[in-house]
N, C-alpha and C positions, 0 to 999 in steps of 0.2 A: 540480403540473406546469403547471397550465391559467394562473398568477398570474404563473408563472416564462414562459411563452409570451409573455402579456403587457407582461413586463416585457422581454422581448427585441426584441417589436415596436415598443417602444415606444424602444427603441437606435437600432432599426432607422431608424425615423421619423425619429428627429433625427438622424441621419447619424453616432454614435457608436459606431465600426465597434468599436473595443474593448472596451467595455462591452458590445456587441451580444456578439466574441468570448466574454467570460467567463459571459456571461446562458445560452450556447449551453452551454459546457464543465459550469456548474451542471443545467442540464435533463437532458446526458447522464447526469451521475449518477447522478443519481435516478431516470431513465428504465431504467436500468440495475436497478436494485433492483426495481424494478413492471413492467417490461413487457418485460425483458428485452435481449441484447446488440445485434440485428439492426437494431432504431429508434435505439440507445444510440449504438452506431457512427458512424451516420451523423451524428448529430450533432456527438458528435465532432470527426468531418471535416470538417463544415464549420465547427466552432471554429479547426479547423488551419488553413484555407484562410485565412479572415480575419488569422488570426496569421501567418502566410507573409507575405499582403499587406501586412500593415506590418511586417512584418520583427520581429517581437516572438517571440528565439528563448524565452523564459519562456515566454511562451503556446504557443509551439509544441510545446515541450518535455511540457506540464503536459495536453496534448491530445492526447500518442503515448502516457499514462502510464493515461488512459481508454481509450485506445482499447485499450490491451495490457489493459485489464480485462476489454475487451467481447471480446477476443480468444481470451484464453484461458474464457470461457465457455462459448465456442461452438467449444471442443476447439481452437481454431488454437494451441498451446500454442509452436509454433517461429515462429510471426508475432510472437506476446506476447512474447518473450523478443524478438527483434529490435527491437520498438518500446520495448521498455526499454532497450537499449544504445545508439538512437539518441536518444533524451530523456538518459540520462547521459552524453551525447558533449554536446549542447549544452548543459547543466545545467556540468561542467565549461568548458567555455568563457567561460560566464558567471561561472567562481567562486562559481558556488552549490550551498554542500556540501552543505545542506538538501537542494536539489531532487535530487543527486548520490545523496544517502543515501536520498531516497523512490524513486530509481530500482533502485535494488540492492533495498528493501523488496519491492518490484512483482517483481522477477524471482526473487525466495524467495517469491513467491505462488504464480507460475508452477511453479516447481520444487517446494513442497509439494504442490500439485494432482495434481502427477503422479508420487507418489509420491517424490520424490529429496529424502527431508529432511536428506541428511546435506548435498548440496548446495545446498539451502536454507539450513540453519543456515553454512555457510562464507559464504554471501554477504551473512548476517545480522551476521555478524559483522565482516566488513569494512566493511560501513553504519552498524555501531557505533562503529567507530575513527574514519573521516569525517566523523562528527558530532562526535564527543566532542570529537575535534581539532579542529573548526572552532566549539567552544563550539554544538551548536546541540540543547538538549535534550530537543525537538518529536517531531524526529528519531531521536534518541537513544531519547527512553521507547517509541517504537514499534517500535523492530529489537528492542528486550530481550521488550516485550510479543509480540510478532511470534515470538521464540523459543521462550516462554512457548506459545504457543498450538500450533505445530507439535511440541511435546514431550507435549503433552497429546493432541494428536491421533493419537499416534503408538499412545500408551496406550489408547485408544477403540477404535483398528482393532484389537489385540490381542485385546481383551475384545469385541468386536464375532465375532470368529473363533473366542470360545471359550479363549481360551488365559490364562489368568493374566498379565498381565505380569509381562517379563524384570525382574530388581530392577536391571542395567544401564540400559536404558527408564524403568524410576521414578528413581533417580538422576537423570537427565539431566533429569526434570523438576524435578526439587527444588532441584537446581542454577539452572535457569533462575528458576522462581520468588525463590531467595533472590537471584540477583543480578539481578532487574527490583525484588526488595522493598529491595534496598541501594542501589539510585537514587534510587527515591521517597524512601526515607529521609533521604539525601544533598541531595538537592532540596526536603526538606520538603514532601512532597506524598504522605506515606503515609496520613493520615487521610482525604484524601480520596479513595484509589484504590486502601485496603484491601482492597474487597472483590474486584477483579481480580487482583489475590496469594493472600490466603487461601482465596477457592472454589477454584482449583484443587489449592492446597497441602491445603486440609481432604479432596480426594478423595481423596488419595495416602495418607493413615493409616486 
């Protein structure tokens, strides 16, 4: 964080309001992960602030998208889900299906956290057709992976309660598994993202 500080002041210094913007949008991240949503935020926002100022709806876009991270952290789960519709409001405008489809990803974060996987998985699924159609496969392997994960979570809370899972519930994970492992395949990228297919397929037998 302290290199990434650096490197923002040093944006700063040369008058590089944009690089400043993204030096700022990278420190939130990671501030995010170590120190939590409260510092994370605020950075953020002022990544947004500069992206405002030059009218750079990407960056502004890419700065509601952190902040709905740091949001739903810190329980604002109906803020989070608002700052994801407002980044895929100007994600679309730009015709960026990419940004469009990490917008939907963010708001199936939202909605797995608080329990609503089935609505999670609809929006997953729609950010998979947005990609797919827009050729963008970035996006693509993360709504399948992203599927993949909230099926397996589903099965954790189950056996977390004591109860066997439903063989409905294992289905729906085997399904998601085989069809994020028939992308990699398709893509040529199953050797090397094997093992995020098969650990959770090898839990399920």
């Amino acid at each position: 964080i302290r290199s990434r500080h650096a490197l923002r002041l040093a944006y700063q210094a040369g008058g590089w309001r944009d690089e400043e913007a993204h030096a700022l949008l990278s420190i939130a991240e990671l501030t995010l992960q170590v120190r939590g949503p409260r510092e994370a935020a605020k950075l953020a926002r002022d990544a947004m602030t500069i992206f405002q100022e030059l009218e750079d709806k990407s960056g502004e876009a890419g700065s509601l998208l952190v902040t709905a991270a740091c949001q739903v952290s810190s329980k604002a789960s109906t803020d989070a889900l608002k700052s994801t519709v407002t980044a895929r409001k100007l994600y679309k405008e730009l015709k960026d299906a990419g940004g469009e489809a990490s917008s939907l990803i963010c708001a199936a974060d939202v909605y797995s956290r608080n329990g609503a996987a089935d609505e999670a998985i609809r929006v997953l699924k729609e950010a998979r057709k947005i990609a797919r159609d827009a050729k963008e496969p970035k996006a693509e392997a993360e709504s399948l992976s992203t599927v993949l994960a909230i099926r397996m979570r589903v099965i954790q809370k189950e056996e977390e309660n004591g109860r066997r899972p439903r063989p409905e519930v294992v289905r729906q994970a085997v399904e998601a598994a085989k069809n994020y492992a028939a992308f990699l395949e398709e893509r040529g990228d199953m050797d090397e993202r094997r093992g995020t297919v098969l650990s959770p397929l090898s839990a399920l037998y």
